[in-house]
C-alpha positions in Angstrom: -4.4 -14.7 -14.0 -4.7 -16.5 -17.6 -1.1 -16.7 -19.3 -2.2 -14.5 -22.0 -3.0 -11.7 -19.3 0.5 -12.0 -18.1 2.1 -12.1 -21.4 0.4 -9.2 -22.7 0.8 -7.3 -19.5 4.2 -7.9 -19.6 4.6 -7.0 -23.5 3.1 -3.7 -21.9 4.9 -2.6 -19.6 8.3 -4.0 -21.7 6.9 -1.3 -24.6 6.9 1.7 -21.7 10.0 1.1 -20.6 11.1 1.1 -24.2 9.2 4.4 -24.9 11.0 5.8 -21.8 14.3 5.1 -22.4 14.9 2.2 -19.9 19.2 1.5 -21.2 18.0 -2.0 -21.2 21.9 -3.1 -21.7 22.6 -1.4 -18.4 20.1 -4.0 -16.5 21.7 -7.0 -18.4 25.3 -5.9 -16.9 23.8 -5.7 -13.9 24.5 -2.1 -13.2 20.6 -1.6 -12.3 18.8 -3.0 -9.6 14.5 -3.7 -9.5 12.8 -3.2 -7.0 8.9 -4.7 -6.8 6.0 -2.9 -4.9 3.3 -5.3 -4.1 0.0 -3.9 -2.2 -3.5 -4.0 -1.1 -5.8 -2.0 0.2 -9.2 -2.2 1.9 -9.3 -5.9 2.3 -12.1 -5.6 5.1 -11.7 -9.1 6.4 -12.3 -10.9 3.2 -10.8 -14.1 4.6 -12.7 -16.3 1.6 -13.3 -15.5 -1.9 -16.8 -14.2 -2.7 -19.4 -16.8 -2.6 -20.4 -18.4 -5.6 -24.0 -16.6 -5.9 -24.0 -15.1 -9.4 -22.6 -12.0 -7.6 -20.2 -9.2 -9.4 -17.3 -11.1 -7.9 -18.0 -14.1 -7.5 -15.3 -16.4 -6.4 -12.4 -13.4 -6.5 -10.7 -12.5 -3.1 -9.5 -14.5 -0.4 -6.3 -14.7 1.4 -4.9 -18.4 0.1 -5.6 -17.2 -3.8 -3.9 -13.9 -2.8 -0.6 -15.7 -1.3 -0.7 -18.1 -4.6 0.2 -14.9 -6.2 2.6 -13.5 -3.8 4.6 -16.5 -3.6 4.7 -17.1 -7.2 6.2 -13.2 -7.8 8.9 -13.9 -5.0 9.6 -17.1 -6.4 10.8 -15.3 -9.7 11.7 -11.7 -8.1 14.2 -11.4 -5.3 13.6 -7.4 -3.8 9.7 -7.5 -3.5 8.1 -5.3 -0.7 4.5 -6.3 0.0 2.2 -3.0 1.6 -1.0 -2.5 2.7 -3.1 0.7 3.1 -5.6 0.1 5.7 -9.3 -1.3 6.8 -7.9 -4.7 7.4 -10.8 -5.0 9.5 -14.9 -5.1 9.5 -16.9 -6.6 6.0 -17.5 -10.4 6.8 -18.4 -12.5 9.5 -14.8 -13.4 10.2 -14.3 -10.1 11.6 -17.0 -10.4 14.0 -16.1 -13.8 15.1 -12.8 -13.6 15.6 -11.7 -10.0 16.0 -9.1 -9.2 13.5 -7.0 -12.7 15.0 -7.2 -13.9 11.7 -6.5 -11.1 9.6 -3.4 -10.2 11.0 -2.1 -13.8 11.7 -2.4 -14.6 8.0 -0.9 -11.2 6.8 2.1 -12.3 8.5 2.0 -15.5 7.1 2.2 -13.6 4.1 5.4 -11.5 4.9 3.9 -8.2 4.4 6.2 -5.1 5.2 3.8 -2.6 6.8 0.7 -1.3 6.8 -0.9 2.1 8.1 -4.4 2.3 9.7 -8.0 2.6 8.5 -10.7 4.0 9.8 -12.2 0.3 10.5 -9.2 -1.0 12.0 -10.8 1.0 14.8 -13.9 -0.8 15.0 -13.0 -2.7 17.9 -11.8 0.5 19.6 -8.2 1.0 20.6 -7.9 -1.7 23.2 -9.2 -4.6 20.6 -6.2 -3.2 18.2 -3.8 -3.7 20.8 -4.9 -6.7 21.9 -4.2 -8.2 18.5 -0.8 -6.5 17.1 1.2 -8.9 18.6 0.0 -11.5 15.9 1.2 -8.7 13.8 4.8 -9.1 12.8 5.2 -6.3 10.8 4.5 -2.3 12.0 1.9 -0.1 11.2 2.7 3.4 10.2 1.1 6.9 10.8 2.7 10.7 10.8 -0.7 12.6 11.3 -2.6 11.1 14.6 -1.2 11.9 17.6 -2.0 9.1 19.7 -0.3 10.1 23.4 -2.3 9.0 26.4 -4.5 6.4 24.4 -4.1 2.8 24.6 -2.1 2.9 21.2 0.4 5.2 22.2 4.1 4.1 21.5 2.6 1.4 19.4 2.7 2.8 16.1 5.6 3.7 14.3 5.8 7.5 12.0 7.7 5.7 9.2 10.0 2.5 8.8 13.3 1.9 6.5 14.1 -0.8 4.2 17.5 -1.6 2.5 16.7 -4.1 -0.5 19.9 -4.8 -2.5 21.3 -1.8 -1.4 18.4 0.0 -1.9 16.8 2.0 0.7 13.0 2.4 0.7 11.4 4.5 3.0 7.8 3.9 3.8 5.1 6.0 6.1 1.2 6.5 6.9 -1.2 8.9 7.1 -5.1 8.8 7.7 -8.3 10.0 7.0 -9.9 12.6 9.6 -11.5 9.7 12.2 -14.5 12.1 13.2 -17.8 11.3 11.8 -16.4 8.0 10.5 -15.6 5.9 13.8 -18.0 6.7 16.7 -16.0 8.8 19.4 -15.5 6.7 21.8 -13.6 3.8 19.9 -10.9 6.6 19.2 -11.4 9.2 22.1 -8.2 11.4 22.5 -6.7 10.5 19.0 -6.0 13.8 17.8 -5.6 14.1 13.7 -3.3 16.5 12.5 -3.0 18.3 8.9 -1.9 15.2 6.5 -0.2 17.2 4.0 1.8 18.7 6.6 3.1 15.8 8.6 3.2 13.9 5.3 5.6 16.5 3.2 7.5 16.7 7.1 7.9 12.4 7.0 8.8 12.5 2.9 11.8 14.8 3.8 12.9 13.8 6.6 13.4 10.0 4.8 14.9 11.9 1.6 17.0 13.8 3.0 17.8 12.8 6.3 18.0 9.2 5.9 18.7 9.1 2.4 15.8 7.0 0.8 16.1 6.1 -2.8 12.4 5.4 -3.2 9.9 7.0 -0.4 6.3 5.1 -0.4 3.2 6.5 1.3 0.5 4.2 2.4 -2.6 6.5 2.3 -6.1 6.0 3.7 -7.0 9.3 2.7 -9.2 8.3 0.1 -8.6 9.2 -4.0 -10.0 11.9 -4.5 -13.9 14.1 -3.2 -15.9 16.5 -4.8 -16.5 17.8 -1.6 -13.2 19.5 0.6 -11.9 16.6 1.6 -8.0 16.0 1.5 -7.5 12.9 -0.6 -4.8 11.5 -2.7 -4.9 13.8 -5.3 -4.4 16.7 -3.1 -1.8 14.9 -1.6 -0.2 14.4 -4.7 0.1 17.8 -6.2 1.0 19.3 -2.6 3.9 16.6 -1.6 7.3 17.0 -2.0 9.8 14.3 -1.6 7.4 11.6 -2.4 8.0 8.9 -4.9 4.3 6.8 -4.6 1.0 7.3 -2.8 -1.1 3.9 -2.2 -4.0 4.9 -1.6 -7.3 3.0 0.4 -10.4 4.0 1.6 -12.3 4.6 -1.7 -12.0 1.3 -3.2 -11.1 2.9 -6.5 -9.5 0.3 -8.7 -7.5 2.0 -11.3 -6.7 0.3 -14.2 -3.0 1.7 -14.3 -1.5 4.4 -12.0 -2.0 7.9 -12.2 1.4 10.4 -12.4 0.9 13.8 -11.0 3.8 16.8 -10.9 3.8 17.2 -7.3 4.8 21.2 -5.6 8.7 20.6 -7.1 7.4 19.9 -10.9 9.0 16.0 -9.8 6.3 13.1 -10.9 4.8 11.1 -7.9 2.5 8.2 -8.9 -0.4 7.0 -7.3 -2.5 3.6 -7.1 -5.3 1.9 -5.7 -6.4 -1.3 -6.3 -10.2 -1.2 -4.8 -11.0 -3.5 -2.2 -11.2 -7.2 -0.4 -8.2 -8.4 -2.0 -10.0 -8.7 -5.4 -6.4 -7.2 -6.6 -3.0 -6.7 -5.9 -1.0 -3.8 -6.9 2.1 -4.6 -8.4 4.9 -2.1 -9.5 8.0 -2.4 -10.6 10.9 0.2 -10.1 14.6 0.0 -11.7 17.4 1.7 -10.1 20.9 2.8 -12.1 23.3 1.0 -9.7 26.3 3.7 -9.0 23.9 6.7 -9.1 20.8 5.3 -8.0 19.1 7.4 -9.9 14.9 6.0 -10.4 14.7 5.3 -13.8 11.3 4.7 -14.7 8.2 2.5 -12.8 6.6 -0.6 -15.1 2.5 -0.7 -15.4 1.5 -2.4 -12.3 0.2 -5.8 -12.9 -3.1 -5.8 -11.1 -3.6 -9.6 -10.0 -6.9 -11.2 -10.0 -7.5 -13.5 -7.5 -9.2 -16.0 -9.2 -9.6 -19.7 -9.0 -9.4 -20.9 -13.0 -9.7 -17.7 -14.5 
């Protein structure tokens, strides 16, 4: 990212905190905490950037450029949370050499949190997922697929907890209807379940149960269809109890997140940042520090991975 990208971004998100009434003086006392949501979707095994072929991305992507950026974030943040939204897997040769070894082994050189499943993490069936999750140190998350008496039962978690700075953050999965996308027998006896359901089920169950601050949904539902389709959006307006929906599967990169009034009339935001690491999401979210109250989210800064640009 050039320097004037960063400065301007940042003179952007300053004004909206400004415009929403961010009590700026209670930040400086220290009686707020931040807390920073990095993520990626879709990254479909895009070890390397894109080849230098005159192509529309051309030398974007790639997992060292990608960590440049992580690192330097952490370097000058201290409560970062770094998320991904599934198809990990499947897109370049890497994928077919290697089997997802690589993906995984770098992700957790990376220090990402958690991820929920794609539809192409499947692609080398349930066995070749298990085979590689222990070079995953971090869990993946679903509520909606049922997965008893398949290879992957026991091995994926509903939802996982974070306390950052006394913040808790409660994160979860759900996925995309596996028929007609993954042939049958690479997922045979994975039942999927209604997402809104088990998602709105999940959401209050770390609200109210466990007492998350901030709840996070890592979605590979997809943005939105104009076909019936549950996507994003229709999670959105439907959810209760849910702070943020990152989304995958569409490789929609939006060039801010969206807000919706979800079924309680509360605000839920949701983001996407399109695919093969091109981007990350970043967004920003400040916490009154007796009440905990969510006081407002910054613009995400949307990272190009770029070498000299």
């Amino acid at each position: 990212m050039k320097r004037s990208e960063f400065i301007q971004k940042s003179i952007t998100a300053t004004a909206l905190l400004a415009a929403n009434g961010f009590p700026y003086e209670a930040f400086a006392k220290g009686d707020a905490k931040k807390i920073t949501i990095l993520h990626t979707n879709d990254q479909h095994s895009r070890i390397e950037p894109f080849p230098m072929d005159g192509g529309k991305y051309q030398g974007l992507g790639g997992f060292a450029q990608r960590a440049a950026h992580v690192n330097q974030i952490r370097a000058h943040e201290k409560n970062v949370l770094l998320l991904d939204s599934g198809d990990i897997w499947q897109g370049t040769p890497y994928f077919n050499k290697y089997g997802g070894e690589l993906e995984f082994k770098l992700m957790t050189e990376m220090g990402y949190a958690a991820s929920t499943l794609g539809n192409h993490d499947f692609d080398n069936g349930m066995e070749g997922l298990v085979k590689q999750m222990p070079l995953a140190n971090f869990p993946f998350l679903n509520c909606n697929y049922n997965f008893t008496n398949t290879p992957l039962q026991g091995k994926i978690e509903t939802d996982k907890v974070f306390e950052i700075d006394g913040i808790k953050v409660g994160v979860f999965g759900v996925g995309i209807e596996l028929k007609g996308l993954v042939p049958a027998k690479l997922c045979e006896g994975v039942q999927y379940n209604d997402p809104i359901a088990n998602s709105n089920r999940t959401a209050a169950h770390l609200k109210n149960d466990l007492k998350c601050d901030l709840v996070i949904c890592l979605s590979h539902l997809g943005y939105k269809y104009d076909e019936k389709k549950v996507s994003d959006m229709d999670l959105a307006y439907q959810s209760k109890n849910i702070d943020l929906i990152l989304g995958g599967h569409t490789h929609t990169f939006f060039n801010h997140p969206e807000e919706y009034a979800n079924a309680d009339g509360e605000k839920v935001i949701v983001n996407q940042v399109g695919h093969a690491g091109i981007y990350v999401g970043r967004l920003d979210f400040y916490f009154e520090k007796v009440s905990k109250k969510k006081l407002t989210p910054s613009l995400p800064m949307l990272i190009k991975s770029a070498s000299g640009k």
